[in-house]
Structure formats: C-alpha cells, structure tokens
N, C-alpha and C positions, 0 to 999 in steps of 0.2 A: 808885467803884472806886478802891483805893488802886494806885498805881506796881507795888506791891509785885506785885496782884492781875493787874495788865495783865501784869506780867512771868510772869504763869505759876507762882507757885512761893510756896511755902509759907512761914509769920512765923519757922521753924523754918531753912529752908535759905536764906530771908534774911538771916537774924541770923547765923548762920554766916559766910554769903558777906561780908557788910559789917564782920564784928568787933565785934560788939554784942550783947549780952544778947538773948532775945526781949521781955523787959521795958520794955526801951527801944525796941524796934521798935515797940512795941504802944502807946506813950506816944504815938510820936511821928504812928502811923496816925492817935489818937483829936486829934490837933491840942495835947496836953499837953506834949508834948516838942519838944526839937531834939535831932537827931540829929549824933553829931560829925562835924567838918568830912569827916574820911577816909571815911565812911558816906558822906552827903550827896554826893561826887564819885563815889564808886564806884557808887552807887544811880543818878545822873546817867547815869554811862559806861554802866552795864549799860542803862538806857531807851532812849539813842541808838543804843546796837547793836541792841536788839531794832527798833526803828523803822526803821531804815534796813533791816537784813536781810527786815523783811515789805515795805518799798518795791520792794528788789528783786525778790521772789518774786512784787509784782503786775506787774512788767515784764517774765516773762518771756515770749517768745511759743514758744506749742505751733505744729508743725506740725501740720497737720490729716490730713495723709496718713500722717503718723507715728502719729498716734494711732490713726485709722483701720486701719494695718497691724498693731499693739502689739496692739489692740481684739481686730483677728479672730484671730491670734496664742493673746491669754489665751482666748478663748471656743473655739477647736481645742481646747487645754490640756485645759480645762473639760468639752467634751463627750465626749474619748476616756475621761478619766477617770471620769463620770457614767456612759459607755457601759457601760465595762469595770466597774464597781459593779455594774450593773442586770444583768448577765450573771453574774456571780457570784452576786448573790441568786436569780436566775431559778434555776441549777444548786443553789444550796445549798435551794432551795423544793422543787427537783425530788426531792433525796436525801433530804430529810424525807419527804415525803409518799408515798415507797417503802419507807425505813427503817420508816415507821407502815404500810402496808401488812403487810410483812412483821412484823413484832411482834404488829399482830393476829392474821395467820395462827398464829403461832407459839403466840398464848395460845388460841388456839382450840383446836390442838393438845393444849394441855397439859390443858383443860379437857376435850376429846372421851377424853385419856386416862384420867382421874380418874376419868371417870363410865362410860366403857366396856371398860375393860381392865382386870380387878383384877390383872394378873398385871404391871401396871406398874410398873417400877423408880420407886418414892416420891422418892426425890432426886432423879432426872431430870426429871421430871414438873414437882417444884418449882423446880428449877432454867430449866428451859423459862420456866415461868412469870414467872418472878423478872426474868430476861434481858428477857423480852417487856414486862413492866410498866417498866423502867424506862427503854427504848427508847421506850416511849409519853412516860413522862413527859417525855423531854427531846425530842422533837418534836410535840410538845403542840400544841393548835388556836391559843393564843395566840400562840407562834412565830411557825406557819406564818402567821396573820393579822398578825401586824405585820413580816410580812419582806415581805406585799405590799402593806402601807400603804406601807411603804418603796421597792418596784421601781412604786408609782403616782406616791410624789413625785418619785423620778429621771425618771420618764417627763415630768413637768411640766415639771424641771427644762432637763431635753433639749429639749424644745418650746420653752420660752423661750428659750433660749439660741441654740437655732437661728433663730427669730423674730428676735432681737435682730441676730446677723449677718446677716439677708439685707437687714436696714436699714443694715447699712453701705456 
C-alpha cells in the first residue's frame, strides 16, 4: 500500500496537494521516479499528521456511563420515532381499507343502477363508477399489503430496540 493509499486520498488529490503532475506521482508509486524535494517533505508532513492524529484518537478514553446514557438517549430517539411511523401507517392502513370499502359499495351502486333502473341519469351512474374505480386503484391490495410489511418491520424494529436498552 502506497503513503499515498494510507493517507486516504486519491493520485488525483495527491498530486494536487503536493504540486505535481499525476504523472509523476504515479512514477514515483511504481518506484520509477523521485519525487521533488518539496513533494517528498510535504507527503512526509501530511503521513506524520495522519499518524499521530490516529495515535491520539486510539487514546481516547470513552466514559462508559456516558455512552451508556448517549446509548439509551439515541434508542428513546429511535423508538418514539419508529412508534410514531407504525401509528401512522396503522391509521393510513386504516383509511385505505375503508376508502376500498366505500368505492366498492359505491361501484356496486353504480353497477345495481345500470342494470336495474333504466330511468338512470347515464352520467351519474358513470361518473359513480369512474370515482369508485379509481379509489380502488389507488388503495389497491398491494398498498395495503406493503404498508403492513412495513408496520411488521417497525414492530421488529421497536422490539430490538427495546431488547437492546434493557441490556444497558
């Protein structure tokens, strides 16, 4: 792994950073080149900083009660917001599957009139209909079936979560 590669960062935003061609950055990775002097100290500088900055970050020490409180903290966060999700889909589950009630009723309606009332206003009737079918379609079985795949996986989600806090 080249310096370059340790440092994280691309032969592109190397060669910039250091004042070089990619050309000669890419010389000097393959062992074909030297790199000049002002390159070579700057490429130096930027390694000891990265080295020493991850030295520090493995000294840092966590409190454990802190994390512990942060922990139960983000998982509150986590579970009102999952709550309040799985409540809304419950209620938006709720108003589909009445809205489709009602449109049935409605096309049944317009279909009982068609075939049993000749003396039925024809645009109403189709208009009924019209109303009723496209209330259908847009609370369709797939909807409502993937709105309770979705208030099953909050429910997991809510379960773990709360699993996970009573281990703190």
């Amino acid at each position: 792994m080249t310096i370059r590669e340790q440092l994280g960062i691309t032969q592109e935003e190397a060669s910039e950073i250091l004042g070089v061609t990619r050309g000669q950055l890419s010389m000097y990775e393959l062992g074909k080149r030297d790199l000049p002097t002002h390159a070579l100290v700057k490429l130096a500088t930027l390694s000891n900083h990265v080295s020493d900055a991850m030295n520090k970050q493995k000294h840092v020490d966590v409190d454990q009660k802190t994390v512990h409180r942060e922990s139960g903290t983000i998982i509150d966060e986590l579970l009102a917001k999952h709550q309040l999700k799985k409540i809304q889909l419950e209620r938006n589950l709720k108003k589909m599957k009445a809205t489709e009630q009602k449109a049935f009723a409605a096309l049944q309606v317009a279909m009982y009139e068609q075939t049993h009332n000749k003396k039925a206003n024809k645009n109403t009737v189709e208009h009924i209909q019209w109303q009723a079918e496209k209330k259908l379609a847009n609370n369709n079985w797939q909807k409502q079936l993937a709105c309770q795949f979705e208030i099953v996986a909050l429910e997991g989600m809510i379960a773990a979560l709360k699993a996970h806090k009573d281990k703190l």
